[in-house]
N, C-alpha and C positions, 0 to 999 in steps of 0.2 A: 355292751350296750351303753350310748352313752346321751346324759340329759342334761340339761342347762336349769336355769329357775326361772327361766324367760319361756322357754318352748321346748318341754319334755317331750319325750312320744309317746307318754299319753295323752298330753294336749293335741299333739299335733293328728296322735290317730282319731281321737274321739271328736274334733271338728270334723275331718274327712270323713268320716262316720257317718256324721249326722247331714253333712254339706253335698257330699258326693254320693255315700252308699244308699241312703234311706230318701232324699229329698231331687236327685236328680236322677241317679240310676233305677230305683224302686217308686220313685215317684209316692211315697207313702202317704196317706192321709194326715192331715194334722193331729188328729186324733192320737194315731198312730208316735209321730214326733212329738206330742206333746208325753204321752205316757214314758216316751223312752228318755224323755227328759228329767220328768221329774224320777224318775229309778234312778241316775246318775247322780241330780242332787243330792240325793239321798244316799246312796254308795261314796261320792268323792266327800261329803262332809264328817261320814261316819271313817272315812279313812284315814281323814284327816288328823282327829282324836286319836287313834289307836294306833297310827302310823309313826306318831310326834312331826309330823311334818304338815308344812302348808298345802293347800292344794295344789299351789303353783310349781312344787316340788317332786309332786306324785309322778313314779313313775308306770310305765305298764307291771315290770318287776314287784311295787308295791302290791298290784292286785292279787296275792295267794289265795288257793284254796282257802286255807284258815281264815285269812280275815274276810272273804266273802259268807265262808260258814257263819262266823260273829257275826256278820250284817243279817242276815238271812234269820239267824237267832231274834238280833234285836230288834226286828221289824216284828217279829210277834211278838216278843214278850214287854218291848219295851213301846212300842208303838199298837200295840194291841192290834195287828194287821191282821187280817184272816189269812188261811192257807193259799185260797186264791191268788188274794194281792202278793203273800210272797214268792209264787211259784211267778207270778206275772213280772215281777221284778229281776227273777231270775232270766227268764223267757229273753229281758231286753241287753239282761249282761251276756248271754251267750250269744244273742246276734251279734254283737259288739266285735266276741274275742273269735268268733267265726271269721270277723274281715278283717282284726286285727293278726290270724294267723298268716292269712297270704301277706300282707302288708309286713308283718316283723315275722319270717318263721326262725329266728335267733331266739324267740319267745315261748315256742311251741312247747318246752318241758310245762311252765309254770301254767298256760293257758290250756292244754291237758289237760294238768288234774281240775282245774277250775270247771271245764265243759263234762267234767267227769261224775259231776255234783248232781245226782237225780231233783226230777219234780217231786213233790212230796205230797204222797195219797194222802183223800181229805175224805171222810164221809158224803153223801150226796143227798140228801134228805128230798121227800117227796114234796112235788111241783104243789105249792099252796097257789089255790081258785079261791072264788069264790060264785054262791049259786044265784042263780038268777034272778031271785027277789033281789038280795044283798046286791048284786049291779044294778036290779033298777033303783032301788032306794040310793044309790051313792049319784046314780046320774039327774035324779030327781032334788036333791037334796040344794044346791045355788038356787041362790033365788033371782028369778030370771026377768026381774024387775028393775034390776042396777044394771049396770055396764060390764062388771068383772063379774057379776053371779050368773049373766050371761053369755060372755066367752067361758066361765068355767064349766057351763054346761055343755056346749058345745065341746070346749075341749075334751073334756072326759068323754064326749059321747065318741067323738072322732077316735081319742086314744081306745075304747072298746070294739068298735067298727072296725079297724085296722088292724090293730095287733101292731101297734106300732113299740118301738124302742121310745125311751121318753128323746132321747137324739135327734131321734128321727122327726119328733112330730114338734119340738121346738123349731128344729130347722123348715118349716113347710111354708111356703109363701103363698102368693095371693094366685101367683102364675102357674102354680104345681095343680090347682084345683082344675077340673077336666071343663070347660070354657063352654059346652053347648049348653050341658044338660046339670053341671056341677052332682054327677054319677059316680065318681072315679077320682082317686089321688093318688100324685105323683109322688113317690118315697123316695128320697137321698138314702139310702142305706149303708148300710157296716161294710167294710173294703170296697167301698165304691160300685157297690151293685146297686142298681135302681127296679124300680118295681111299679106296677099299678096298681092299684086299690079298690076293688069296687065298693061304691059306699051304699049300705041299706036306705030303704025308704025315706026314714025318718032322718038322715043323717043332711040328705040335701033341703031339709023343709027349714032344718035349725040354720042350716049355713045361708041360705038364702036370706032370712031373716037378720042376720049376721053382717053381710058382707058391708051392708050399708054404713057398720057403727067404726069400719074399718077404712083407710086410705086406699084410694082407687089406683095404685101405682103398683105394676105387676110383681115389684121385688118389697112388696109389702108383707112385713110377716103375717099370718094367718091370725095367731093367737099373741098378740103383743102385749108388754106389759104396762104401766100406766105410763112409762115413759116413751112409749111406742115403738120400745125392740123389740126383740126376740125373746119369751121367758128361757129363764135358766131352769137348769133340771131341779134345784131346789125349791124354785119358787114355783114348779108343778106340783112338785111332791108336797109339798105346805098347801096348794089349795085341794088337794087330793086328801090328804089327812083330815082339812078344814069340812069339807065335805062328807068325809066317812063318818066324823062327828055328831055333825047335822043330823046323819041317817041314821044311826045309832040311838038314837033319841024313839024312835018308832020301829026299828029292826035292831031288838038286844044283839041278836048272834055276830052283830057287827061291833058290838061294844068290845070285844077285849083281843079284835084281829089287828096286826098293825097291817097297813093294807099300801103296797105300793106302784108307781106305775108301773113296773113289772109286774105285778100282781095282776093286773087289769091284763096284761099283754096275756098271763099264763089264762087266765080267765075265759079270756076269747077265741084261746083254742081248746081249749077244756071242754066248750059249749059248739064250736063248731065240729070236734069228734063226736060231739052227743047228741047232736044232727043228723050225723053220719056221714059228715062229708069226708072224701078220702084223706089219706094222710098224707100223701105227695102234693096234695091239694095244701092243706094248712102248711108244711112246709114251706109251698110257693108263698103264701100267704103271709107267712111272718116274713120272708126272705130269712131260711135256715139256707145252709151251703149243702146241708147233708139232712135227708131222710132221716140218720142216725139221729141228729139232733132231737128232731121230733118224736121221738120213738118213746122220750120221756112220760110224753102226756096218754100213750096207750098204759104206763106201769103207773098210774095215779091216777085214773078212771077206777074205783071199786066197784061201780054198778056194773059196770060193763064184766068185772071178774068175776060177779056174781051171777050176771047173765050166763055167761059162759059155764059156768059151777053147775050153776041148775041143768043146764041140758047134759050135762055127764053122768052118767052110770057109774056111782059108786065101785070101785074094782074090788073081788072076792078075793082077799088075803087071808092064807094059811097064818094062825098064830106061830111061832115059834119060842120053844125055850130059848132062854138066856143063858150061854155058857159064861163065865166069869174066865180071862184069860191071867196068867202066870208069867213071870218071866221078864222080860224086853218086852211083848206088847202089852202089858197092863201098865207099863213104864209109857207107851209111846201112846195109849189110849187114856192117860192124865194129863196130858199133854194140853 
């Protein structure tokens, strides 16, 4: 295998990569090239340190299982990264060495064991709602008197109404809203799926009232921020917090929940299972890919297990003595 300091191959694979495999052939969302971006800076810097070479140096060769394991390490412990982000981080090196097999298979022993490298189980902890005082007190809580206490209200009501991603509902312009009856919104969603929205009663009354304090230009953001883009996912989640605050003041049970725009999305299908609207239904409705997805918010419904509890008939179980086991299975039962 042979490398330059000008154009190694892994320079030269990781631009086709990104140039040809992900941007012209897969056509990936930026999203998508943005996340696979930064997992590399973060891979070719930390390579760099442990490798003793420059980046400009690195070759595919440098990438080993070991020093990927070290990455992978120092993204949690060093970078306090959840299991998520580093299992995501893996997710973007193995597309990588997937197209760098066909392209070098001179390379296949080392990128082998690299692809060899499992995802790493993580706990799953139960989908956090919140109940339906606590959302109206949060949507009530701007004060709809100023300019931004009145998109925040509106915004939050839409991000409830929807089930939106906070991605999703930054990206929403003036042209996505449904143009007769402003009933319905149009969603840019996650891999490029789009979606319709139908919005409740009260959600067209706020918007209406709304549209005015906004630029009449179809590729006007919906919810912009004082410099009239698009808010950032931070600057949601800060008036959402700013907000929970507010409400917390008159609804304790909200005083010690951190409460996020996710929160809000699990929320609104938490309350539309307890509706009783179907579950392929709310699926459609977040834009999940899979049923499965949603499958979550029926194991974090308690009332509903308790429903279910109550109409069962206790079953009539014989006690039995306890024999105490000797041997290999008193070995394999301390286990």
């Amino acid at each position: 295998m042979t490398s330059s300091t000008t154009n190694t191959d892994l320079a030269r694979l990781l631009q086709a990569f990104f140039c040809q495999r992900l941007m012209q052939q897969r056509h990936a969302s930026s999203r998508t090239v943005s996340s696979y971006r930064d997992a590399f800076r973060l891979l070719l810097r930390f390579a760099e340190a442990h490798a003793g070479k420059p980046v400009s140096q690195l070759s595919l060769s440098d990438l080993k299982a070991s020093l990927i394991l070290a990455f992978l390490d120092d993204l949690e412990t060093q970078r306090n990264n959840t299991v998520r982000s580093r299992n995501a981080r893996l997710a973007a090196i193995r597309a990588f060495l997937h197209y760098a097999a066909v392209e070098e298979p001179t390379a296949l022993l080392v990128i082998q064991r690299v692809l060899a490298i499992p995802m790493k189980r993580f706990d799953r902890p139960l989908v956090g709602f919140l109940s339906r005082v606590e959302m109206e007190a949060i949507l009530q809580a701007p004060d709809s008197h100023t300019w931004s206490g009145q998109r925040d209200r509106i915004l939050l009501t839409t991000l409830y109404n929807t089930g939106a991603r906070v991605s999703e509902i930054i990206a929403v312009r003036r042209m996505d809203l449904e143009r007769e009856h402003g009933r319905a919104l149009h969603l840019h969603g996650k891999g490029r799926k789009e979606r319709v929205v139908p919005l409740w009663k009260r959600t067209p009354r706020l918007l209406r009232d709304w549209l005015p304090r906004i630029g009449p230009e179809p590729q006007q953001p919906l919810f912009p921020n004082r410099y009239n883009q698009p808010m950032t996912r931070s600057g949601v989640a800060s008036r959402l917090r700013e907000a929970t605050q507010a409400a917390a003041l008159g609804c304790h049970s909200l005083t010690d929940k951190c409460v996020s725009p996710h929160t809000v999305r699990h929320t609104t299908a938490m309350h539309l299972l307890q509706a009783g609207v179907d579950i392929t239904v709310i699926a459609l409705w977040l834009g999940h890919e899979s049923v499965v997805t949603t499958h979550q918010y029926l194991e974090a419904d308690l009332k509903m297990k308790e429903h279910a509890l109550a109409a069962l008939q206790p079953p009539a179980v014989a006690t039995a003595r306890f024999k105490p086991s000797t041997g290999l299975l008193a070995f394999l039962d301390g286990l």
